[in-house]
N, C-alpha and C positions, 0 to 999 in steps of 0.2 A: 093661236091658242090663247086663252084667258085665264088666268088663274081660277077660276072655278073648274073648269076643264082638265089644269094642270094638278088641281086636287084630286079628282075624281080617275083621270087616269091614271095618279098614283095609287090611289086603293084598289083598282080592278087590275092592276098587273104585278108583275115582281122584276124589279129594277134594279142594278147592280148601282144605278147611277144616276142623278136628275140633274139635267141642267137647267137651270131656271132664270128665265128673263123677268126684271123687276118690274119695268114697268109695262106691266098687261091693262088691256081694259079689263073689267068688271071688279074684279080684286087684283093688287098688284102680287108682284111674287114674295113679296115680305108678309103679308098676312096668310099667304099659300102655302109656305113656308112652317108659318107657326100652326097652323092648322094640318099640316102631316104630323108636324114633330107630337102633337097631342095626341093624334092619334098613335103614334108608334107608343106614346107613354103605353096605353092600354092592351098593344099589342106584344111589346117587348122588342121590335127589330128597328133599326137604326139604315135610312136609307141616305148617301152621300149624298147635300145640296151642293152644287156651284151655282153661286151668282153671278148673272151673265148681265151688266147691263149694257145700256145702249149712252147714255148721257151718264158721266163721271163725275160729281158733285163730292167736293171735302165732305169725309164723316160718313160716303155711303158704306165705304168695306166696313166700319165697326157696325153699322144699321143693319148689315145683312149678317155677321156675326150673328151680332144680338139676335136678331130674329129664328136663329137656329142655323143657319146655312153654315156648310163647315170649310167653305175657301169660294175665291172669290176673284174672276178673269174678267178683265174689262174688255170690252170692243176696244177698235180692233183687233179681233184674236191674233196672240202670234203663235205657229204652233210648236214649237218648240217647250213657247212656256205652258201654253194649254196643257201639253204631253203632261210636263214637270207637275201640273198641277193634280190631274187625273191620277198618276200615280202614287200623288200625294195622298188623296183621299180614298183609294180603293186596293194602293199596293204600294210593293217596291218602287223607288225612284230609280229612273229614267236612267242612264249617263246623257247627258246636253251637249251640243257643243257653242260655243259663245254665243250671245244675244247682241243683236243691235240696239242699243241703247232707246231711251225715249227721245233723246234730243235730235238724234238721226232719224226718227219719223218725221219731226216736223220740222222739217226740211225748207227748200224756197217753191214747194207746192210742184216740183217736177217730180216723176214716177223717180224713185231711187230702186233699179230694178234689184240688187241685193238685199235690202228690205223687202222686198215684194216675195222674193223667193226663201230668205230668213222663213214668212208668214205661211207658206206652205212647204215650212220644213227641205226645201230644194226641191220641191216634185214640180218639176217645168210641166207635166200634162197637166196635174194638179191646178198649175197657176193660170193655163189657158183656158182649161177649163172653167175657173172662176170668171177669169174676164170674159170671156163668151158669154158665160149665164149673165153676167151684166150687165151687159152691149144688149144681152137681148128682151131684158128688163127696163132698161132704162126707157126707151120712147114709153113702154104704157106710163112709167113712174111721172116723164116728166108731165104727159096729156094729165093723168090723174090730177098734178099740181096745177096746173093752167084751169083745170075744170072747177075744182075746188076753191080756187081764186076767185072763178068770174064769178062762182054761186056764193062767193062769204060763208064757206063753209068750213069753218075753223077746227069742226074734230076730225072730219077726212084731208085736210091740208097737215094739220099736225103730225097723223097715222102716215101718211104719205111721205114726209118728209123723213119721219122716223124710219122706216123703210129704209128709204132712197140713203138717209147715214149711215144706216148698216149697211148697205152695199157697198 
């Protein structure tokens, strides 16, 4: 989806909740963003943004702030803190139970499978599920990048990659 899209399908439905990824093609989610919140000026209701990005850059969570959004989860989702967050913005808090820290994600690049199961809250089908869906994503992802390469084509290489991060 593209932030035009993400606009438009915010006006034609009623949403308890948006998640919104920042960097879109056409318009990103920060002008997507400021262009709901205008409209809600006119309308009077107030719909929860999270910012969801892909690539973490100092000064993005005050950028997506500022731009109206009202909390803000960075990729890798964990869900425990997603949960925390959601309830932050729509309801009561959550009870949590402890988070694996940041410095325990990045790790010496081996699966740390407690972190893994942390990220989907302990749902072991949950987590094989994920990795299924991305064993069986990955050959197109990686053709896509090999293809992209030999064509010099640096906005489907970029998209591609982008992708392939978030999974």
């Amino acid at each position: 989806m593209n932030g035009q899209e993400a606009v438009a399908t915010v006006q034609a439905g009623c949403f308890d909740l948006v998640l919104m990824g920042v960097q879109m093609p056409e318009m990103d989610g920060l002008e997507a963003t400021r262009l709901i919140r205008e409209q809600e000026m006119q309308s009077g209701n107030h719909i929860p943004i999270i910012a969801m990005p892909t690539h973490v850059l100092k000064g993005d969570r005050e950028k997506c702030l500022e731009a109206g959004m009202d909390e803000y989860v960075s990729k890798p989702i964990r869900a425990a803190l997603f949960r925390d967050t959601i309830c932050k913005v729509v309801g009561p808090k959550l009870a949590t139970r402890p988070r694996a820290d940041k410095d325990e994600m990045l790790s010496t690049g081996e699966l740390d499978w407690s972190i893994a199961m942390d990220a989907v809250d302990g749902d072991s089908r949950l987590l094989r599920d994920v990795i299924e869906a991305f064993l069986e994503e990955l050959p197109v992802l990686l053709e896509g990048l090999q293809r992209a390469i030999a064509n010099s084509d640096m906005d489907s290489l970029g998209r591609t990659a982008h992708t392939l991060k978030g999974g």
